[in-house]
C-alpha positions as CSV (number, residue, x, y, z in Angstrom):
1,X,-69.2,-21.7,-12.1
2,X,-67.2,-19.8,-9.5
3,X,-66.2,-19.3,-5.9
4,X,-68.0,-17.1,-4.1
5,X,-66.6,-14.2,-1.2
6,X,-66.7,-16.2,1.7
7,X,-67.2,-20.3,0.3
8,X,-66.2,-23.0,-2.5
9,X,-69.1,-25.4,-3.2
10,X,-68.0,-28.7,-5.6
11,X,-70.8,-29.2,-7.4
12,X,-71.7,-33.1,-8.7
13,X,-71.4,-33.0,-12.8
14,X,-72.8,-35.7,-14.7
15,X,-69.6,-37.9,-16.8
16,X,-66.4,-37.4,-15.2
17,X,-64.1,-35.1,-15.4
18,X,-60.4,-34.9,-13.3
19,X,-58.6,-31.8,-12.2
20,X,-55.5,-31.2,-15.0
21,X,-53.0,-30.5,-12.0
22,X,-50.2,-31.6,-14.1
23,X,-50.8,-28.5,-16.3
24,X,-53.2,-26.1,-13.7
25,X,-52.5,-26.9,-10.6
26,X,-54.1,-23.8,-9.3
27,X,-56.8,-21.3,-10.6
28,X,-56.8,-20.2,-13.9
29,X,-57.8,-16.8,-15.3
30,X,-61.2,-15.8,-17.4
31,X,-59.2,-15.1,-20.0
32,X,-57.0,-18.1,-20.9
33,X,-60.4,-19.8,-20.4
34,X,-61.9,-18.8,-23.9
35,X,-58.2,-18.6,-25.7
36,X,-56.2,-21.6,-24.1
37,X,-58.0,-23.8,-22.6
38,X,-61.1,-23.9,-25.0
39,X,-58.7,-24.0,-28.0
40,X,-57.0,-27.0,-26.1
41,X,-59.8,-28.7,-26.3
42,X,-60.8,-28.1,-29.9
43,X,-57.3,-28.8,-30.7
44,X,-56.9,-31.7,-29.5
45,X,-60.3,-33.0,-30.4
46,X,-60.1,-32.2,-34.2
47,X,-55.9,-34.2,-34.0
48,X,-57.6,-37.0,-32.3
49,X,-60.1,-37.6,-35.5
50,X,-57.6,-37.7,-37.8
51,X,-56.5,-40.4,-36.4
52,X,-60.1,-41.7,-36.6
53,X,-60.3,-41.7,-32.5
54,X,-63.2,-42.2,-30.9
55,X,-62.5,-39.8,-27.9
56,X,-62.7,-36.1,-28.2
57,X,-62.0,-33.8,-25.4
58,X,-64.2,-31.5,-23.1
59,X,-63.7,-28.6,-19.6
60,X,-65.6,-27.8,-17.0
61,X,-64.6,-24.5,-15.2
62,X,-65.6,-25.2,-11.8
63,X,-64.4,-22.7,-9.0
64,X,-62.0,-21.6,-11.4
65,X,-60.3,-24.5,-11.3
66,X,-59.7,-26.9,-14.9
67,X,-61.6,-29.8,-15.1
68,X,-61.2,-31.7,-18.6
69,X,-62.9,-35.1,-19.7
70,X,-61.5,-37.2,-22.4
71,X,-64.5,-39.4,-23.6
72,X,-66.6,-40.7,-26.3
73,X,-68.1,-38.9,-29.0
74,X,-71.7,-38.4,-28.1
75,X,-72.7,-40.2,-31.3
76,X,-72.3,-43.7,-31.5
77,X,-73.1,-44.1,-35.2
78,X,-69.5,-41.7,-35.4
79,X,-68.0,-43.7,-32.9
80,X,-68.9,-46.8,-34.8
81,X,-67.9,-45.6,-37.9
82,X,-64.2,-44.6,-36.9
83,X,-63.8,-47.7,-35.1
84,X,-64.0,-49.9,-38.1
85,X,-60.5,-47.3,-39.3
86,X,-58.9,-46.5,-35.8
87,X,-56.7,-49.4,-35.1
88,X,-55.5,-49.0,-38.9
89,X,-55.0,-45.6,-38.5
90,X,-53.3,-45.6,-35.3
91,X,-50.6,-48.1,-37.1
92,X,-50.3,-46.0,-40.4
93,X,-49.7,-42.5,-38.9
94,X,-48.6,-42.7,-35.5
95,X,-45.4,-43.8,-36.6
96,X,-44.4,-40.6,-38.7
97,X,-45.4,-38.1,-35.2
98,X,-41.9,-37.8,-34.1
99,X,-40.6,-36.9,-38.0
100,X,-43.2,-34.4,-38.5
101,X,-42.7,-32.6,-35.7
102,X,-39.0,-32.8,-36.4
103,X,-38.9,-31.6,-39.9
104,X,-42.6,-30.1,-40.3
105,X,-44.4,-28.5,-37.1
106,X,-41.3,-27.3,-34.9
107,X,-39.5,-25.3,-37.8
108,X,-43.1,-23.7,-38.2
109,X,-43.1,-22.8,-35.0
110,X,-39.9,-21.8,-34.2
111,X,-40.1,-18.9,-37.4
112,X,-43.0,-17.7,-36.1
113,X,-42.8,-17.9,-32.4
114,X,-39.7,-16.0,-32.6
115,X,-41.1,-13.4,-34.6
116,X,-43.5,-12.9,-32.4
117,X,-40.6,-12.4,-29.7
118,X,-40.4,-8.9,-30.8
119,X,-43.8,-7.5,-32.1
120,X,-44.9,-4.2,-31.8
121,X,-48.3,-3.5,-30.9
122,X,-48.6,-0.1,-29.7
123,X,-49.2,1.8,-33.2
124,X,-52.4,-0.4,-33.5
125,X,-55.6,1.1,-33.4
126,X,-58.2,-0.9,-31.1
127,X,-60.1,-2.3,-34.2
128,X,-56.6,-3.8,-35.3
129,X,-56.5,-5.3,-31.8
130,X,-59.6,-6.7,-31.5
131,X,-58.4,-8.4,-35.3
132,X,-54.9,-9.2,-33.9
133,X,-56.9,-11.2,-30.6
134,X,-58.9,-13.1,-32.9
135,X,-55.6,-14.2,-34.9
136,X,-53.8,-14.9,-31.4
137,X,-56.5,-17.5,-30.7
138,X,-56.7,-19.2,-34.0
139,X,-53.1,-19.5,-33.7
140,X,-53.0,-21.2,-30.2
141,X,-56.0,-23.4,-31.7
142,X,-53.4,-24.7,-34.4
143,X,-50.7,-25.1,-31.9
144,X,-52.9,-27.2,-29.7
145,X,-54.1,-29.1,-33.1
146,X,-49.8,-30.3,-33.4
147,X,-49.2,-30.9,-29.2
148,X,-53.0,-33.0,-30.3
149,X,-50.9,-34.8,-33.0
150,X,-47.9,-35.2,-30.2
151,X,-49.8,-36.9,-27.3
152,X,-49.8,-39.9,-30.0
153,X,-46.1,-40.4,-29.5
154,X,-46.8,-41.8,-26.3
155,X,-48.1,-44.8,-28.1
156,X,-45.0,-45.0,-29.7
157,X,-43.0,-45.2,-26.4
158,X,-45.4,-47.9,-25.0
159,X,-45.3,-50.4,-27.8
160,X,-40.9,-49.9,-27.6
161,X,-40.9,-50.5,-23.7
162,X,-43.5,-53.5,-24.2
163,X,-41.2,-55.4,-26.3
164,X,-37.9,-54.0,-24.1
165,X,-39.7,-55.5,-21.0
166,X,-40.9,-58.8,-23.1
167,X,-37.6,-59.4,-24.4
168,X,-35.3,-58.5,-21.3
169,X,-37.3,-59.1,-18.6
170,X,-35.8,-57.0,-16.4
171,X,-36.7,-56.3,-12.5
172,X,-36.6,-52.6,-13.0
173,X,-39.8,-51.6,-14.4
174,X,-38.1,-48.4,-15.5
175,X,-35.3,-49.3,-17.4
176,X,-37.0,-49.6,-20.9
177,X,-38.2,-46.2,-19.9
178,X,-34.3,-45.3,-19.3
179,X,-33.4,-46.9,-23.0
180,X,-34.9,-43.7,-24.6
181,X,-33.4,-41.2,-22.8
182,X,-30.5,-39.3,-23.2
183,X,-31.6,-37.4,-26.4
184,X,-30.7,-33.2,-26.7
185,X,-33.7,-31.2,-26.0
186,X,-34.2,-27.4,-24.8
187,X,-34.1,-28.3,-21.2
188,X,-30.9,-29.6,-21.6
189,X,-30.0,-26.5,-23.2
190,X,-32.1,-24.0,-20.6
191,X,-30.2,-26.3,-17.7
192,X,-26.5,-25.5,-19.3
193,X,-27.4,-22.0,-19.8
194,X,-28.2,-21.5,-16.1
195,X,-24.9,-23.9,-15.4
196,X,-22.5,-21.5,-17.6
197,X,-24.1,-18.5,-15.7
198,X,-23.6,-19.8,-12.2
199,X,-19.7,-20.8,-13.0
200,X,-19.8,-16.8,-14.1
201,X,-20.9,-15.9,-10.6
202,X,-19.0,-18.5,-8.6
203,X,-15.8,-17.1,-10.2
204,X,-16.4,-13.6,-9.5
205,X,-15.5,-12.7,-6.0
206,X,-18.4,-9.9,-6.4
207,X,-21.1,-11.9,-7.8
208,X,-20.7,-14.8,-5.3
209,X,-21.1,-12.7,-2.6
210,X,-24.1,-10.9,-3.9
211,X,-25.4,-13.9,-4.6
212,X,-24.7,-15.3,-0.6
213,X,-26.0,-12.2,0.9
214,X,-29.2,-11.8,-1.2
215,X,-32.6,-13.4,-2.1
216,X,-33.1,-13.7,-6.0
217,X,-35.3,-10.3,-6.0
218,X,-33.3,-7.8,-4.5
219,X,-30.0,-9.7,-6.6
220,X,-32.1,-8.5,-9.7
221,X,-32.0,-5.2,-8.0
222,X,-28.4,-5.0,-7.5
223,X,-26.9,-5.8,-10.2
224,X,-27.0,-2.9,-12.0
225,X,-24.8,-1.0,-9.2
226,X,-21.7,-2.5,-10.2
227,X,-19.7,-3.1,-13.6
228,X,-19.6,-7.1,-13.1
229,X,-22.9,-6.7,-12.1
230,X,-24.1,-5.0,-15.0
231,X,-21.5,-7.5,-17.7
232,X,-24.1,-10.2,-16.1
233,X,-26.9,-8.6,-16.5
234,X,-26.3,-8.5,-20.3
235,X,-25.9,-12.5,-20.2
236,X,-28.9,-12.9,-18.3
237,X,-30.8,-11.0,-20.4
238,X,-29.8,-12.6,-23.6
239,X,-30.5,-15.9,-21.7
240,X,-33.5,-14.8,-20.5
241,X,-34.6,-13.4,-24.4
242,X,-34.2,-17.2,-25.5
243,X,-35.5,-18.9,-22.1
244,X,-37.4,-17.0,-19.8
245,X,-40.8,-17.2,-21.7
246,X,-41.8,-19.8,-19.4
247,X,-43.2,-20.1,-16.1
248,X,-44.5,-23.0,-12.8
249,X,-47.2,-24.4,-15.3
250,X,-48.7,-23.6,-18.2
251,X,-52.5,-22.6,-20.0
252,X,-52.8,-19.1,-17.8
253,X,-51.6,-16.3,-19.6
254,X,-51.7,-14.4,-16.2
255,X,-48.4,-16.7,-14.8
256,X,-45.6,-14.2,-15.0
257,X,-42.7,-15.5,-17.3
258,X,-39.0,-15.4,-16.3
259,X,-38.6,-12.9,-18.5
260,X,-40.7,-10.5,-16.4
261,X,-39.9,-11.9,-13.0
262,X,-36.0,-13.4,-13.0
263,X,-36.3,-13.9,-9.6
264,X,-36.7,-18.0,-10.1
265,X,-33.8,-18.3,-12.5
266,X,-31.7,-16.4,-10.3
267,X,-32.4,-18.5,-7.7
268,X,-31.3,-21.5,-9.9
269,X,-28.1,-19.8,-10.5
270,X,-27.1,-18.9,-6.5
271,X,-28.5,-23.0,-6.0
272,X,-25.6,-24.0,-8.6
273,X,-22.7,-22.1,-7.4
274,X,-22.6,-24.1,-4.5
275,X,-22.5,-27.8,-6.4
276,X,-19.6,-29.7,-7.4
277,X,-18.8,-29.8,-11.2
278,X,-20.1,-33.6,-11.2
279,X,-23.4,-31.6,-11.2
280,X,-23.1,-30.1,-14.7
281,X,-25.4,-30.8,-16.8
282,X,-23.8,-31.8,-19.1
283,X,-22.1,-34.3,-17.5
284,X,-25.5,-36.0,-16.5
285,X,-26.7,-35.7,-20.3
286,X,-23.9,-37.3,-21.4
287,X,-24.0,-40.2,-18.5
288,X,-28.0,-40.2,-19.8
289,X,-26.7,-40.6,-23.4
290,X,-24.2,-43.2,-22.1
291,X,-26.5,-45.6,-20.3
292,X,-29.1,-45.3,-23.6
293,X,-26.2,-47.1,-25.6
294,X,-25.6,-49.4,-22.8
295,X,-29.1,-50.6,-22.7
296,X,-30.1,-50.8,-26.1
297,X,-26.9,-52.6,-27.0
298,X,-27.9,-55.2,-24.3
299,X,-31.4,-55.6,-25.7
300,X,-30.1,-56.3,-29.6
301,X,-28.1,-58.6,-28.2
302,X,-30.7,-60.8,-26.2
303,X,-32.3,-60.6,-29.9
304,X,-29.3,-61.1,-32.3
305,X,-30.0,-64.9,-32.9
306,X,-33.6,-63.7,-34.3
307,X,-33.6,-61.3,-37.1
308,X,-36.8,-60.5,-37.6
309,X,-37.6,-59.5,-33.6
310,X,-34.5,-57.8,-33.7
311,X,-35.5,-55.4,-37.2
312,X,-39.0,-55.0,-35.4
313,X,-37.2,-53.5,-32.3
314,X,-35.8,-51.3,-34.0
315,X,-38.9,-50.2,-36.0
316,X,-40.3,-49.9,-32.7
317,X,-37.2,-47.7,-31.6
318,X,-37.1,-45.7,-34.6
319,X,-40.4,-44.0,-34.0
320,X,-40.2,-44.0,-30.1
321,X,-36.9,-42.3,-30.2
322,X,-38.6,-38.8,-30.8
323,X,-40.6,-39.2,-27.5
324,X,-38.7,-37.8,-24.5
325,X,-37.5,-34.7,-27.1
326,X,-41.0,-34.2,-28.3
327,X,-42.0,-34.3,-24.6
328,X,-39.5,-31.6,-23.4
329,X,-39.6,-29.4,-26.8
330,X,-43.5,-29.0,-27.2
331,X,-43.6,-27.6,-23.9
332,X,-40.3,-25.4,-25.3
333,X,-42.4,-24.2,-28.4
334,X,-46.2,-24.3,-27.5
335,X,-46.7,-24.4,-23.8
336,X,-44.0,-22.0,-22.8
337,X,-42.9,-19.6,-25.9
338,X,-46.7,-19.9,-27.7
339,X,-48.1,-19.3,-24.5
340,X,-45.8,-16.5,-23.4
341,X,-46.1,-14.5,-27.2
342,X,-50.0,-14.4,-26.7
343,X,-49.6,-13.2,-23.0
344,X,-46.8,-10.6,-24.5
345,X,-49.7,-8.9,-27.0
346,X,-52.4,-9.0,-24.2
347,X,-50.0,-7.2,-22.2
348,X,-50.3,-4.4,-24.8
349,X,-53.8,-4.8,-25.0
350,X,-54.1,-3.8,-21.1
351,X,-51.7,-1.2,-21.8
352,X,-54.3,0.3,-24.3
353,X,-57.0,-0.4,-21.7
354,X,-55.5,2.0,-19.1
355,X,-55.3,4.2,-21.2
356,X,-58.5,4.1,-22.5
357,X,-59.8,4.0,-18.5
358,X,-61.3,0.9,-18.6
359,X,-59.1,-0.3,-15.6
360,X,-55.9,0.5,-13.8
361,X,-53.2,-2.3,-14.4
362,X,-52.2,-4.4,-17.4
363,X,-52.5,-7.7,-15.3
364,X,-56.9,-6.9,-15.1
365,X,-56.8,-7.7,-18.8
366,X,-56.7,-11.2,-17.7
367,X,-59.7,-11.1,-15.7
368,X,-62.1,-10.6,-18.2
369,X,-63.4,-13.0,-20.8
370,X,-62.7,-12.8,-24.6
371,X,-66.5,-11.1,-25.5
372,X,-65.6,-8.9,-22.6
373,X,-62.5,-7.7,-23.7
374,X,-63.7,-7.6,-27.5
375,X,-66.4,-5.1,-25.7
376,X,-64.0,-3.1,-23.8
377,X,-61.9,-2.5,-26.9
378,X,-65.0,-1.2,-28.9
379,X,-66.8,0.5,-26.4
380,X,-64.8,1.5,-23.1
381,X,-66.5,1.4,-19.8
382,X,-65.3,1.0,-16.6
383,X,-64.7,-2.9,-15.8
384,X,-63.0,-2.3,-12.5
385,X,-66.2,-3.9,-10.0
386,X,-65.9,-7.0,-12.1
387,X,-62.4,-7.4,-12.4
388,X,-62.7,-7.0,-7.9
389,X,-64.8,-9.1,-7.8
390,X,-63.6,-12.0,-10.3
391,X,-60.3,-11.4,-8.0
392,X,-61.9,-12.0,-4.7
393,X,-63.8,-15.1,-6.2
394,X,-60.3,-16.8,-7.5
395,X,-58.3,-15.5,-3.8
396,X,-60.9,-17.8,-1.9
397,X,-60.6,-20.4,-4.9
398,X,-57.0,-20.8,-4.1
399,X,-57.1,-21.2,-0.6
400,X,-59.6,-23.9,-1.5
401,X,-59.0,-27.8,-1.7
402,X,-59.8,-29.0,-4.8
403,X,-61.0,-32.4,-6.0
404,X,-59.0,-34.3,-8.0
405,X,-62.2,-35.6,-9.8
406,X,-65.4,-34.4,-10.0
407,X,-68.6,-36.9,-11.2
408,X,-68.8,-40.8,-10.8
409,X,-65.8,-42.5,-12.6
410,X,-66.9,-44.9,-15.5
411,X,-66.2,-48.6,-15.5
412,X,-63.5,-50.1,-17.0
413,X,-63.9,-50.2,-20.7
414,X,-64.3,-53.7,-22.2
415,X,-61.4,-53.4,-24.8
416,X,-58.5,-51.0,-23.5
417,X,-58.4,-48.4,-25.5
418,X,-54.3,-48.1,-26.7
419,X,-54.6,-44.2,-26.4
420,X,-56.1,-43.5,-23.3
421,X,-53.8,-46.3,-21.5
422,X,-50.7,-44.4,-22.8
423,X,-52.0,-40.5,-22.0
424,X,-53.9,-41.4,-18.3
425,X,-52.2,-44.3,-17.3
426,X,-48.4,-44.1,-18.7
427,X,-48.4,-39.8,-18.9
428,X,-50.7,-39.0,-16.1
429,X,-50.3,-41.5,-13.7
430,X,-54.0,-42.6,-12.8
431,X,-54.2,-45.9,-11.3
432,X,-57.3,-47.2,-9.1
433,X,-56.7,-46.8,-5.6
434,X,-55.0,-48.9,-2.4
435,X,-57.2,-50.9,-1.3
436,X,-55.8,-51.5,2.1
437,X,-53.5,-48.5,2.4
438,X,-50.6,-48.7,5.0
439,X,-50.4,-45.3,7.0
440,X,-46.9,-45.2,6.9
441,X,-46.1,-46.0,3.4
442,X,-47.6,-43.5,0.5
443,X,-48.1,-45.3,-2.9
444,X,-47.3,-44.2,-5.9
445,X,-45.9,-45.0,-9.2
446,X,-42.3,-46.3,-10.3
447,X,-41.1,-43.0,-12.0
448,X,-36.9,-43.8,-11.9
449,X,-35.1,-46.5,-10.1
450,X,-33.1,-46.1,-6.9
451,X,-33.4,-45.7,-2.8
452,X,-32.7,-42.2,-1.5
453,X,-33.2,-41.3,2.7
454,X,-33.0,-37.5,3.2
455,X,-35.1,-34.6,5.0
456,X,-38.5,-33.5,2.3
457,X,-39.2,-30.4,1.2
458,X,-43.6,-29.8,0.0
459,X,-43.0,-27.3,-2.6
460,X,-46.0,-26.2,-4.1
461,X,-44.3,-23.7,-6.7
462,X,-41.2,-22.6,-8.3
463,X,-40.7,-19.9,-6.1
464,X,-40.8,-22.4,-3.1
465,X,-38.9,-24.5,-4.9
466,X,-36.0,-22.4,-4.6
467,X,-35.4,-22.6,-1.0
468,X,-34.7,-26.5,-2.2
469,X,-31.6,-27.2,-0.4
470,X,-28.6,-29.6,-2.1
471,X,-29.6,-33.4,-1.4
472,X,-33.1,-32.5,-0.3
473,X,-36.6,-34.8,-1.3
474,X,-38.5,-32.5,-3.8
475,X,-41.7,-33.0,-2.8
476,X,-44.3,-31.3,-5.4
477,X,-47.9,-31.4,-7.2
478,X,-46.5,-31.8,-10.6
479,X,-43.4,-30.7,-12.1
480,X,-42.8,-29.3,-16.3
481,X,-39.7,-28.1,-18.1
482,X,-38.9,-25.1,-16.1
483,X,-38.6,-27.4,-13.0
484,X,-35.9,-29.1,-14.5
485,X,-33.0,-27.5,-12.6
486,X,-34.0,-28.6,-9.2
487,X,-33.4,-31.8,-10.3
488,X,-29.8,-31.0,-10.0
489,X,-30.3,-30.1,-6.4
490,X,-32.5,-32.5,-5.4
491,X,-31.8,-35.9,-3.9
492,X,-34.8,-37.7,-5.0
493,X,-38.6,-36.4,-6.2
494,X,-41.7,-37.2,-5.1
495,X,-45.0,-35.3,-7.1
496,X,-49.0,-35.9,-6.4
497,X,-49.4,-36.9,-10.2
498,X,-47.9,-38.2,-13.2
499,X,-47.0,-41.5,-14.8
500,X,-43.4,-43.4,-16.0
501,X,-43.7,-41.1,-19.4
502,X,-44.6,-37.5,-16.9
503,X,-41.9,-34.8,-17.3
504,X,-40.9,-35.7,-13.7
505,X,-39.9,-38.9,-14.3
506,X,-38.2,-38.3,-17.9
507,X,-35.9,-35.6,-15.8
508,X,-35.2,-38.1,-12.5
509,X,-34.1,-41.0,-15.0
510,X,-32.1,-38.2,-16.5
511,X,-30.4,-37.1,-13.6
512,X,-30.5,-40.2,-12.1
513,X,-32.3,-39.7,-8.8
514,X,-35.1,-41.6,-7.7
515,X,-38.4,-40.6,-8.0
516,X,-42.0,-41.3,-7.2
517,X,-44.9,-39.8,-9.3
518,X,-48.4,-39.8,-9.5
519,X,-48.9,-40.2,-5.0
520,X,-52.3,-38.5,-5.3
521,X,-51.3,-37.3,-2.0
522,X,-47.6,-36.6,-1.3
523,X,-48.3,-33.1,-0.7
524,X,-50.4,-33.1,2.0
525,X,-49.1,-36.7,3.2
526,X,-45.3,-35.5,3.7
527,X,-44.4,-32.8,5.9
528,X,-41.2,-30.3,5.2
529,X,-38.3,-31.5,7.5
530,X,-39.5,-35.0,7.8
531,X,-37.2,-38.0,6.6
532,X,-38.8,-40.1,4.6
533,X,-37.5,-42.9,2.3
534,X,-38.4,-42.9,-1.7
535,X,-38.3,-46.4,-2.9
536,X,-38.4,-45.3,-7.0
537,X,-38.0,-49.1,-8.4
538,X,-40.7,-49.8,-6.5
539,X,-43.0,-47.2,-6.6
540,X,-43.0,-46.4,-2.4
541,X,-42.3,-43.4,-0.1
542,X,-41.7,-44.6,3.4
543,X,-42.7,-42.2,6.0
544,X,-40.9,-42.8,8.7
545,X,-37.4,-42.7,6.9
546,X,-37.1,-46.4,7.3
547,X,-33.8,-47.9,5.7
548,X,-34.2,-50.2,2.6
């Protein structure tokens, strides 16, 4: 189901199914329909009944656009079946996600992902293509199967900040949230990487004035004209080798990495030159790892007098230490480098298309469906009309507005299911809506704790995101690991969706700014330029910069 030339028609679905704009906040392409975001699905599904769940996972392609349900298996005798097991299960395995990532699933990955760095594809005949495709997408089925396997940590990180808020009972409905972070992840190490590059360029009288006098693209350009220029080039490149196979959002093979388009990271860079060395980020890990001690030492104290709470704290904290890692390093391993392999061989696939004349540039390859490009590597023809017009269908689809739901929501489930609470309500940040909403005051949820006045900034993409200025209010649809530099720029975050356990909030707590997620409508509510206030502890954004 697709836009048309000139219109976008919503249809009404029966069941309900939201718009994923935490990971697709805009169109995706045929392609990555049939080998990402179908194998997502069948991932997840087939890690969710092993741990006898009763909830498997479904899309709709509407408009182009990703619309996924998570809801009950369509046969109750099944359902009834696991649920006598699912509660038992969910105690016996979730526990051991976070060490089988750590010592199981991410070495995995890492050896093959980074084998896959360097690949060569063009001595294959198409036959050995069409084989190689086919291996791609049973691969990115397995790697959905472990991030299936991961979404269970969040259970672990609820049942820790339960007992946190039970036993401190604190005012700051973040800080149990703050008592796991401070943990080393790739973001942390992507974040230095850009830091150490930047102090490169802000000590080099020629580099920090290309970097003043240019945007990020025609920087890129430049640097090869001069011998400083071309010493950092070699650093960028070797940064960009182990980082840059990442992009705004993830499941579309079409998104150009950084490694393709350093034009973002750049931008990054000339944004840090300017900040003081309080900004390093190291120095906020380490205050992150700081705080973590502070807090959990306050907690086993409240408990000291009571020896068994205190040892089931800790069992508690044991497994939900891996969360906030897992949360960053999955993205770093699956969403970003798994993603960005596959896009690398269908890349040489269009390569191999041209030549064959089926169409004209690489990018097309994306714009047919699996079957289709299957057929055009056994049998040729020319696939340029479709390609135009699948082009023109997803132009008018992006101009559109899309839902953020589609169907009638279902009522609220007589016993809470542990899961879903933790992935839509605690990740995602869906909560039912104000029922007497105040005009001036947008309502979100309490992503990390502080008061911060300053002038927004609606960013709807990286790219925009780097005309963030130092101490401005990142205002955004979603944010993922490659966003995590603005937060160094930033004075405070406000995005349309996401819960306490989103990326965005992880990062603000981390870098201690405040932030708001999951505010439906920040985006369209909050202009660029205005003041506004964000009220993070509580969950607020004050439109008319009122001061707290």
């Amino acid at each position: 189901m697709t836009a048309t030339e000139t219109e976008v028609v919503w249809p009404q679905l029966e069941g309900f199914w939201n718009l994923d704009k935490m990971h697709a906040p805009r169109p995706i392409t045929p392609l990555s329909y049939d080998v990402i975001v179908n194998t997502l699905t069948e991932g997840f599904t087939k890690a969710q009944a092993e741990y006898d769940c009763p909830i498997m996972v479904s899309y709709q392609e509407v408009n182009h656009y990703f619309y996924v349900a998570f809801h009950p298996l369509p046969d109750e005798a099944e359902i009834a079946d696991r649920m006598t097991r699912y509660h038992s299960s969910l105690a016996e395995r979730v526990p051991t996600v976070g060490s089988r990532w750590e010592n199981v699933w991410k070495p995995a990955l890492i050896e093959k992902n980074y084998k896959l760095k360097t690949a060569e594809y063009d001595d294959f005949s198409n036959a050995d293509l069409v084989a190689k495709l086919e291996e791609f997408t049973d691969y990115m089925r397995h790697m959905w199967w472990i991030h299936g396997h991961i979404n269970f940590v969040l259970l672990s990180s609820a049942a820790f900040c339960d007992m946190y808020d039970a036993v401190v009972q604190q005012t700051d409905p973040t800080e149990a949230y703050q008592a796991l972070q401070g943990w080393h992840t790739r973001s942390v190490d992507a974040s230095r990487g850009l830091w150490t590059l930047s102090r490169v360029a802000k000590h080099s009288p020629v580099l920090n004035e290309l970097f003043a006098n240019n945007d990020p693209k025609a920087v890129n350009a430049k640097l090869d004209e001069t011998e400083e220029g071309l010493a950092f080039r070699k650093q960028l490149d070797e940064y960009l080798q182990e980082y840059g196979w990442r992009s705004d959002a993830v499941y579309d093979l079409a998104d150009i990495p950084w490694r393709e388009d350093p034009s973002i990271p750049l931008s990054s860079i000339a944004s840090f030159i300017n900040l003081d060395e309080k900004d390093d980020p190291e120095v906020l890990y380490q205050r992150g790892v700081k705080l973590r001690e502070k807090l959990m030492a306050k907690a086993r104290g409240m408990m000291a007098d009571d020896p068994d709470k205190l040892a089931q704290f800790n069992e508690l904290y044991e497994a939900a230490k891996y969360s906030f890692p897992i949360t960053e390093d999955h993205a770093f391993y699956i969403d970003q480098l798994g993603v960005g392999v596959f896009r690398r061989f269908v890349t040489a696939v269009g390569r191999r298309l041209i030549a064959d004349g089926v169409f004209d540039d690489v990018e097309d390859a994306h714009m047919l469906y699996k079957a289709e490009l299957i057929d055009a590597l056994k049998n040729g023809g020319d696939r340029r009309g479709v390609i135009a017009e699948r082009r023109a269908s997803m132009t008018v689809a992006a101009a559109a507005d899309a839902p953020g739901y589609l169907g009638a929501p279902p009522p609220p489930a007589d016993v809470p299911d542990p899961f879903m609470d933790a992935l839509v309500v605690r990740l995602l940040g869906v909560t039912p809506p104000d029922e007497n909403p105040d005009p001036l005051v947008v309502k979100g949820v309490a992503g990390s704790p502080g008061q911060y006045t300053g002038t927004a900034r609606v960013v709807r993409s990286l790219s925009e995101a780097g005309d963030l200025e130092d101490g401005e209010i990142m205002v955004c649809e979603m944010t993922l690991p490659p966003w995590t530099p603005m937060f160094s720029i930033a004075g405070a975050v406000v995005s349309d969706v996401g819960g306490v356990l989103s990326h965005c909030a992880i990062v603000a707590r981390e870098f201690d700014i405040p932030a708001v997620v999951g505010s439906v409508f920040g985006t369209t509510a909050i202009k660029t330029g205005q003041t506004i206030t964000v009220d993070g502890t509580r969950g607020l954004v004050y439109l008319d910069g009122r001061e707290l």
